[in-house]
Structure formats: C-alpha cells, structure tokens
N, CA, C and O atoms as a DFTB+ gen file, in Angstrom:
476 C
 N C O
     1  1       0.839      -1.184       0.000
     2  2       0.000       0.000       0.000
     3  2       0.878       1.239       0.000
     4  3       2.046       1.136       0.372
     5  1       0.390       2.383      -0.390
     6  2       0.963       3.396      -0.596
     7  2       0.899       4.542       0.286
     8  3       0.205       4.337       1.282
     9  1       1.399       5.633       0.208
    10  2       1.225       6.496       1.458
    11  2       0.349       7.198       1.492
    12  3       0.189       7.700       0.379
    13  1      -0.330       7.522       2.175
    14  2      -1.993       8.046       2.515
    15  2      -2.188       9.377       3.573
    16  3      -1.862       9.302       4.757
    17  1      -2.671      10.395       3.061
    18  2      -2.728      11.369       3.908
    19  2      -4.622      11.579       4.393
    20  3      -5.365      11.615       3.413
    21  1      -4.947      11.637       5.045
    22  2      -6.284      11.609       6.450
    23  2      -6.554      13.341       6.070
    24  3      -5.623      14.107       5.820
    25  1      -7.826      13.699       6.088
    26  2      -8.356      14.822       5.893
    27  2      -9.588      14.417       7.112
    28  3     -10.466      13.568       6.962
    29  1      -9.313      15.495       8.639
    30  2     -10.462      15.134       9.524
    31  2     -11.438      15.983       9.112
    32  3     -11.083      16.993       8.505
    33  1     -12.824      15.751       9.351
    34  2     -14.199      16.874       9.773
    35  2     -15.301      16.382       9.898
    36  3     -15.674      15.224      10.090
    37  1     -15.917      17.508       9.754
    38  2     -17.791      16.570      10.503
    39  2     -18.101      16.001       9.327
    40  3     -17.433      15.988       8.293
    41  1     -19.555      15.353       9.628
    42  2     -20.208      14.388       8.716
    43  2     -20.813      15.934       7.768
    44  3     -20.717      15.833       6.545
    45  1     -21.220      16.871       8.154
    46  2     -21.975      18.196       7.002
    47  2     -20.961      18.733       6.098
    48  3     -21.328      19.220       5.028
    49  1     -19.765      18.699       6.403
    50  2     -19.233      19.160       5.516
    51  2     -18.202      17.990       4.736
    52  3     -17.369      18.370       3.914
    53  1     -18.385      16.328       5.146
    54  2     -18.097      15.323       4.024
    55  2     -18.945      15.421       3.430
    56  3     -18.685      15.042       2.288
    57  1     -20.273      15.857       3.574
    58  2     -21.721      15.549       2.339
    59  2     -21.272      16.434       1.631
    60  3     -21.550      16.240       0.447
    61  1     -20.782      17.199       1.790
    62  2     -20.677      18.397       0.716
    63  2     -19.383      17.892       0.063
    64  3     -19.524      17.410      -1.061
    65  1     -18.266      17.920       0.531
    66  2     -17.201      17.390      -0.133
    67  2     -17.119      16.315      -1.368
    68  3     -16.665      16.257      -2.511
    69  1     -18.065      15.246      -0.141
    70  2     -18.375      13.911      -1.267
    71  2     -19.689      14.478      -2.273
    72  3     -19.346      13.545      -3.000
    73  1     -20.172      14.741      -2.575
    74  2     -21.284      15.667      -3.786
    75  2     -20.523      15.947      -4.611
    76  3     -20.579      15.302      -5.658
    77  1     -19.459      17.071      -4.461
    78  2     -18.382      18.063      -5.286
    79  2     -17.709      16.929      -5.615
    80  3     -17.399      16.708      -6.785
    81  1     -17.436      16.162      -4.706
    82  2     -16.065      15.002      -5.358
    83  2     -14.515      16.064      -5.086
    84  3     -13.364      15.629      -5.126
    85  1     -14.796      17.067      -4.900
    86  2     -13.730      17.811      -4.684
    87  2     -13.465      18.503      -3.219
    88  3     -14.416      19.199      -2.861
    89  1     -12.074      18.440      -2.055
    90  2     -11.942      19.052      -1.166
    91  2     -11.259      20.703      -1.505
    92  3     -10.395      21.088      -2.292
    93  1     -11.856      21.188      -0.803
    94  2     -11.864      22.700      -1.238
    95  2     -11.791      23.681       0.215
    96  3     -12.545      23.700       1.188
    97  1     -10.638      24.413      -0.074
    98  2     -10.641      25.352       0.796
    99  2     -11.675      26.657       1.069
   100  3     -11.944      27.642       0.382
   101  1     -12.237      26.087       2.723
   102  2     -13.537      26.865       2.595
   103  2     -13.369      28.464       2.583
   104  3     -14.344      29.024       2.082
   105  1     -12.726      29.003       2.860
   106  2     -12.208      30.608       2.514
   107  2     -11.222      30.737       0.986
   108  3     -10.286      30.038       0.598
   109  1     -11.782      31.741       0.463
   110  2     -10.634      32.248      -0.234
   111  2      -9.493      32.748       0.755
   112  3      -9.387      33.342       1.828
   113  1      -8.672      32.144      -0.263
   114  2      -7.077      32.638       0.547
   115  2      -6.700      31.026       1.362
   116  3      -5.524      30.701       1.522
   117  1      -7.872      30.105       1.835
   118  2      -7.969      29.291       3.061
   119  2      -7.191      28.319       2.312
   120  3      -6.920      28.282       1.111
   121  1      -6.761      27.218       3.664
   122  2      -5.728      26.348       2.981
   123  2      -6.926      24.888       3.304
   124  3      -8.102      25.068       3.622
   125  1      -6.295      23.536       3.133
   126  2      -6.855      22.301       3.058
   127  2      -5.544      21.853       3.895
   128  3      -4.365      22.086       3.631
   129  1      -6.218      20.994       5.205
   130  2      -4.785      20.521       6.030
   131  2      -5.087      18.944       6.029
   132  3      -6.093      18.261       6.218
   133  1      -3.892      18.717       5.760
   134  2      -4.272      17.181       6.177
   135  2      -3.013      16.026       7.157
   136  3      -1.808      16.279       7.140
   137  1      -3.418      15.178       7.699
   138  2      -2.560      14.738       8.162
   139  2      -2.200      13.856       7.715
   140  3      -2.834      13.639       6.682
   141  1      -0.693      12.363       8.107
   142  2      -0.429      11.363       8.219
   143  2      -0.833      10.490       9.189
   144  3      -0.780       9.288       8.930
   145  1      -1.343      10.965      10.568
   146  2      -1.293      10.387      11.730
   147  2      -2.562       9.691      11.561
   148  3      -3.157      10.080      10.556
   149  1      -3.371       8.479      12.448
   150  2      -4.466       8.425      12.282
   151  2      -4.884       8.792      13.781
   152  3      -3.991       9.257      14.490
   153  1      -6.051       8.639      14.284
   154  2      -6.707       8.860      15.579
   155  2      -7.874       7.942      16.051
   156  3      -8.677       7.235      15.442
   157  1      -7.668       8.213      17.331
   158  2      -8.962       6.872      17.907
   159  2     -10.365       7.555      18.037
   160  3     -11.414       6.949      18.254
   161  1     -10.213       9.046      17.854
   162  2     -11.543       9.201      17.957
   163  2     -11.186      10.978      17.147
   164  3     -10.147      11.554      16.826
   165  1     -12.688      11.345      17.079
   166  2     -12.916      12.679      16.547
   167  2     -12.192      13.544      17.325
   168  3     -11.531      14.401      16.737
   169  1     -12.168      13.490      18.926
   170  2     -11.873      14.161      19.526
   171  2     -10.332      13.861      19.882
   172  3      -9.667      14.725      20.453
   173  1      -9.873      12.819      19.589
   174  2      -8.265      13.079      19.590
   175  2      -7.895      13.799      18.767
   176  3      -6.980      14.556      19.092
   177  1      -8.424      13.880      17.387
   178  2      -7.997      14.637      15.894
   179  2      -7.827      16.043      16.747
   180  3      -6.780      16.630      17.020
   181  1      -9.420      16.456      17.139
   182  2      -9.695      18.037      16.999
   183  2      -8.324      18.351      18.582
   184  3      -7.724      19.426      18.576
   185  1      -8.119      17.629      19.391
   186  2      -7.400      17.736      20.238
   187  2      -5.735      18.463      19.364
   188  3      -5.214      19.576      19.296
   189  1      -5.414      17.072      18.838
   190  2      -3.699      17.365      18.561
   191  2      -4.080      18.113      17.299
   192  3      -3.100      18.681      16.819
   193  1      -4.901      18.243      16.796
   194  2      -4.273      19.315      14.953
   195  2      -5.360      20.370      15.071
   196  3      -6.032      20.741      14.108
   197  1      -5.553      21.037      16.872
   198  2      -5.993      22.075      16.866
   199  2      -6.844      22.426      16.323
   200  3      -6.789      23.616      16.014
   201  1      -8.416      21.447      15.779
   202  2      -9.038      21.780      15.097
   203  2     -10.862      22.590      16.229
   204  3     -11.498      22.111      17.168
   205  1     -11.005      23.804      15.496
   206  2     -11.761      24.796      16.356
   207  2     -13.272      24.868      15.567
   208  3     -12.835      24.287      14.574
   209  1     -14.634      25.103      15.228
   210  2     -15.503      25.471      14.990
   211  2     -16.343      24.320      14.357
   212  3     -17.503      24.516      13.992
   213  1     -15.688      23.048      14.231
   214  2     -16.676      21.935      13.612
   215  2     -16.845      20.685      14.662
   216  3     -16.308      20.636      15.769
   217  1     -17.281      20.176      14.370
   218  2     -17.241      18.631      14.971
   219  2     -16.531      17.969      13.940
   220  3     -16.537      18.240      12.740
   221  1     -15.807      16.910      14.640
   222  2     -14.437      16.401      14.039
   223  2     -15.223      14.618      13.956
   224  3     -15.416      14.044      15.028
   225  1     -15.484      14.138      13.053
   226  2     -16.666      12.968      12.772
   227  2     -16.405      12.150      11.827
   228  3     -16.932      11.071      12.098
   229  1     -15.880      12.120      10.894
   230  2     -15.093      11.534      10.013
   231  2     -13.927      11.668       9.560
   232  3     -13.124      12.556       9.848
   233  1     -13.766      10.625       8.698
   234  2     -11.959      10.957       8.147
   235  2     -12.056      10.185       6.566
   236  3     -12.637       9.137       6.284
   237  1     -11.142      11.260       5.520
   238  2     -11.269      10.851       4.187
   239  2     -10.210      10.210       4.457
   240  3      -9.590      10.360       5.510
   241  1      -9.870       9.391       3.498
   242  2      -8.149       8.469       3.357
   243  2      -8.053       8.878       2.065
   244  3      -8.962       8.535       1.310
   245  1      -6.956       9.682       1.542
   246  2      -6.348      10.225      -0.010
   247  2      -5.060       9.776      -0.166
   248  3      -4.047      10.071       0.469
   249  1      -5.256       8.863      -1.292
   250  2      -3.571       8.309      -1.945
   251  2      -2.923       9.604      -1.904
   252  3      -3.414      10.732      -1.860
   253  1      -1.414       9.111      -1.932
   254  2      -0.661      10.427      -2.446
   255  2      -0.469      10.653      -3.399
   256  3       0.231      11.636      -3.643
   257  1      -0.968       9.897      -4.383
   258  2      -0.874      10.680      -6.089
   259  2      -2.085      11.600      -5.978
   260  3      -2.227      12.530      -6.772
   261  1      -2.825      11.392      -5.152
   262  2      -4.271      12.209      -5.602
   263  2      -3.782      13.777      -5.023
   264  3      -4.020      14.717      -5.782
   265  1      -3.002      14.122      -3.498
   266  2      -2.025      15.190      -3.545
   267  2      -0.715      15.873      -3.839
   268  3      -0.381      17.053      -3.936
   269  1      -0.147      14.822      -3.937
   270  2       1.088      15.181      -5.408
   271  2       0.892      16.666      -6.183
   272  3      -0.091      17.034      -6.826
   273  1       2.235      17.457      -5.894
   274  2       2.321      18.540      -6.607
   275  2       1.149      19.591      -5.916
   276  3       0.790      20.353      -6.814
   277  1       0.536      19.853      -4.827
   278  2      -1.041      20.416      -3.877
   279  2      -0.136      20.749      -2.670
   280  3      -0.281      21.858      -2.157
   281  1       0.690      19.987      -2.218
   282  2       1.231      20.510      -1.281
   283  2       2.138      21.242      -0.674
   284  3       3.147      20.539      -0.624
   285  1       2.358      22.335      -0.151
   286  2       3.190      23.486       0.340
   287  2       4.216      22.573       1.237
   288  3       5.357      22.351       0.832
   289  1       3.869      22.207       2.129
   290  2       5.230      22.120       2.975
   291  2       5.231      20.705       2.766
   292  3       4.280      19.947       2.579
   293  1       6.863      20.400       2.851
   294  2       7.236      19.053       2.280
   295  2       7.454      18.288       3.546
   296  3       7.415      17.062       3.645
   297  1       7.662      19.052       4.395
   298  2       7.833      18.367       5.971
   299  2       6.591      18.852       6.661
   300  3       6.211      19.971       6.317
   301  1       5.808      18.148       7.675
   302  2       4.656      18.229       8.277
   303  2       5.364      19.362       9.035
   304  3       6.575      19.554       9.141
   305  1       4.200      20.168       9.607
   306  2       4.507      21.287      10.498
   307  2       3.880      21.061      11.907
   308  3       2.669      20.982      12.110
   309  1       4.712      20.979      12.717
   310  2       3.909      20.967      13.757
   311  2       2.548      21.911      14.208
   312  3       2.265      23.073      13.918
   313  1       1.993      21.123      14.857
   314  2       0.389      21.886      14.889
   315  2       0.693      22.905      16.738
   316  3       1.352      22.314      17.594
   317  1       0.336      23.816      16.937
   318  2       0.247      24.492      18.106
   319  2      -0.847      24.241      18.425
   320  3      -1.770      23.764      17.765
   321  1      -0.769      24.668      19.844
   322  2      -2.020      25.246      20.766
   323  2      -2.367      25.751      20.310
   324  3      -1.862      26.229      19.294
   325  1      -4.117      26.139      21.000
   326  2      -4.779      27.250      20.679
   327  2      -5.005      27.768      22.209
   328  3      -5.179      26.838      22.997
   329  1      -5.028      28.739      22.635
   330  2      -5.036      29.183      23.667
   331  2      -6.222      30.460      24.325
   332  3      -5.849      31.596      24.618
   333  1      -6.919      30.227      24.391
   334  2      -8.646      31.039      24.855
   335  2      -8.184      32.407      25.659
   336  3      -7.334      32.479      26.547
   337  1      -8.872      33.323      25.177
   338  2      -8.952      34.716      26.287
   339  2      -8.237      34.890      27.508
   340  3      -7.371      35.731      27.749
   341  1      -8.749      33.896      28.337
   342  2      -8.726      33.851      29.515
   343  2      -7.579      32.799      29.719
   344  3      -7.715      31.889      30.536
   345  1      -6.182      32.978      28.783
   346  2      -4.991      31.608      29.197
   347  2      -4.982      30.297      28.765
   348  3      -4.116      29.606      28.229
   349  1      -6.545      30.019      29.236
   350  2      -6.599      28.458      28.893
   351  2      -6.341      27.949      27.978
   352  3      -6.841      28.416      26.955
   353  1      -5.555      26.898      27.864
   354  2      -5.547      26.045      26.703
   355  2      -6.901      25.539      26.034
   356  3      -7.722      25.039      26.803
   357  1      -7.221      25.615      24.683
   358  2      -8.388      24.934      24.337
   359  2      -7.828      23.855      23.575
   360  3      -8.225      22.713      23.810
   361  1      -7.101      24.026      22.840
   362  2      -6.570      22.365      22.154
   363  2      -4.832      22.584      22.569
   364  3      -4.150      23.558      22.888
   365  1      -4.591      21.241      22.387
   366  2      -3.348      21.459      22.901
   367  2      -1.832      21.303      21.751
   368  3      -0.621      21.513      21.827
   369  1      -2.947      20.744      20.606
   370  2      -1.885      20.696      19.753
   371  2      -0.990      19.429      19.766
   372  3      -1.260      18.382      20.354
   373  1       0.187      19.701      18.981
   374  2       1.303      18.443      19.093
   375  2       0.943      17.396      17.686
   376  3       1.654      16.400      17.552
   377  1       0.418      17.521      17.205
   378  2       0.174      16.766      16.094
   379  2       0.996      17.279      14.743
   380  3       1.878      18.128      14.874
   381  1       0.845      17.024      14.138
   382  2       1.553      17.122      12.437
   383  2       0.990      17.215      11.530
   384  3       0.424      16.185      11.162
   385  1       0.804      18.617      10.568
   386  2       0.109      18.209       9.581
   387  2       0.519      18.166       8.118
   388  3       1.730      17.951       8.080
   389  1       0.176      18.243       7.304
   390  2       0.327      19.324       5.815
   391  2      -0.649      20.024       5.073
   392  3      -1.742      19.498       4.863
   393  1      -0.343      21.297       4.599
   394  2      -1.460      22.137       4.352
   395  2      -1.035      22.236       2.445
   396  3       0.087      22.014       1.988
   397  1      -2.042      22.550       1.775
   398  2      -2.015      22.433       0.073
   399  2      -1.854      24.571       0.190
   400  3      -2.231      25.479       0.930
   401  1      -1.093      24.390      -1.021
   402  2      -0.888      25.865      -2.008
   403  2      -2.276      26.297      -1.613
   404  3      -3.298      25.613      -1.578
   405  1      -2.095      27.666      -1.300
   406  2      -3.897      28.344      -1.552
   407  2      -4.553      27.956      -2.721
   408  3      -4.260      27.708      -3.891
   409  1      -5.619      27.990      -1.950
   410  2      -7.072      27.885      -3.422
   411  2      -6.599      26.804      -4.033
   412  3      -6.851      27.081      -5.206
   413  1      -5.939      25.460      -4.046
   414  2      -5.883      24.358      -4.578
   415  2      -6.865      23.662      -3.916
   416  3      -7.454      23.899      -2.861
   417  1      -6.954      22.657      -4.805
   418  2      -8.704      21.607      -4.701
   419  2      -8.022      20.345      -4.934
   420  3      -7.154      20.242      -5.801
   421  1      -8.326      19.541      -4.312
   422  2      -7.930      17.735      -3.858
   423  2      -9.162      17.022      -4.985
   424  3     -10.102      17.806      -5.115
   425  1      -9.314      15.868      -5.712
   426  2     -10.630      15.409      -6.334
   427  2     -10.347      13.953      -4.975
   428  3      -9.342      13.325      -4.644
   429  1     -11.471      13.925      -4.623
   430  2     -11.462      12.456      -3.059
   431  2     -12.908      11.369      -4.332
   432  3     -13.780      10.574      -3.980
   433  1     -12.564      11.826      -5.635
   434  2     -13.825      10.614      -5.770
   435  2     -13.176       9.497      -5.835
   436  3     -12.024       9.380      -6.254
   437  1     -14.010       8.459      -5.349
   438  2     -13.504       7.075      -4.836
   439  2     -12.670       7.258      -3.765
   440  3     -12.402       6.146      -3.310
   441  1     -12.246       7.943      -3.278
   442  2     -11.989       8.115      -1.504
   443  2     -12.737       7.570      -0.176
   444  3     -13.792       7.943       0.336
   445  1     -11.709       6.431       0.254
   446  2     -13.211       5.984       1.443
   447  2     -13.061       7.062       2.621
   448  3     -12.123       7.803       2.912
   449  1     -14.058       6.918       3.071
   450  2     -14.425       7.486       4.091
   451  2     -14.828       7.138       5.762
   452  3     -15.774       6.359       5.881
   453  1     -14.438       7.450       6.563
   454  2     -14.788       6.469       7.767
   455  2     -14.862       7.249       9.012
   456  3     -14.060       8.092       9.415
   457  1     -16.197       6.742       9.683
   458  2     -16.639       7.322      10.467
   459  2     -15.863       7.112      12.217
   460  3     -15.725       6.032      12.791
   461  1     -15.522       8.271      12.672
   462  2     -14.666       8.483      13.792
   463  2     -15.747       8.115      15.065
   464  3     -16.920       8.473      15.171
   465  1     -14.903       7.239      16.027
   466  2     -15.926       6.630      17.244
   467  2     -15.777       8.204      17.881
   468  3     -14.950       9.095      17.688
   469  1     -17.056       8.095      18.781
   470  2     -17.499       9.061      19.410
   471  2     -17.167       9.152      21.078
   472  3     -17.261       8.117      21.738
   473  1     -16.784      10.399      21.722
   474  2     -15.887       9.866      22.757
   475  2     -17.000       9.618      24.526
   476  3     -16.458       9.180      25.540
C-alpha cells in the first residue's frame, strides 16, 4: 500500500465534499490541512491538529498521487495550541500536519471514508 494522507471533519461538511467530489478550501485565501497520523476518535484529531468550529466525525483516506504537486510544505509542520482569552488552553496541539498551495482543490472521488468513534 501506498502512502496516505487523512483529511479530519464533521459528517456536514463530508456531504458536501463527497457531492463536489472535490476538497476545497472553505475561505478564499484558506488552505486544506491534512494529516499522516491516524486517531482513535474525533476528539483526539480536533485535540492534537488544533481543530476549532466543527465537529471532528469523520476521516477521508487520499492516496498520495491524488495530492502530489497540492502541497506546500514538504515536511509536516507541527500543529500548536490554541489558547482562549482567559490563558486556557483549548486544544493542545502536538500533532503534524500538511497544508495544500492556496485555493488548490484535492478530487477524493472514490476516496473511502470512515466514520470516527465518538468519545
């Protein structure tokens, strides 16, 4: 098998993804992150790769020919904290990711998909 990069997020915005057949950065300017690592649950993802405003519910699996030539950094970047108003840590980070060139688009058709246990 070949090397495989993990795209986490909720189940509303795989329906949309899987429809388009295409992953797409939801802002202009916005990037598409994805990881190598896998996770035991939604909430380990949104934990280590700092992920903030969705529910973290599934996971695409993308060959690496399908991102080939999409991706900016050739070495994963470590993921930071995010850190709330008031000090607190809200995610803590420590994970690894890779993020694609702006405004580049991934095609995930025939991409499986798999649903993250719930914690």
């Amino acid at each position: 098998m070949g090397e495989k990069y993990f795209h986490y997020t909720s189940r509303q915005l795989a329906q949309e993804i899987i429809i388009s057949g295409y992953l797409r950065p939801r802002s202009f300017g916005g990037r598409i992150y994805l990881a190598q690592q896998t996770f035991s649950s939604g909430a380990e993802a949104a934990k280590k790769l700092s992920i903030l405003g969705k529910s973290v519910e599934v996971v695409c699996i993308i060959p690496a020919d399908k991102v080939k030539d999409k991706i900016e950094n050739r070495e994963p970047k470590h993921v930071d904290e995010i850190i709330g108003p008031n000090g607190e840590i809200l995610r803590p980070g420590c994970g690894q990711e890779y993020f694609t060139y702006l405004d580049k688009e991934i095609e995930v058709k025939g991409c499986h998909w798999y649903e993250l246990p719930s914690p």
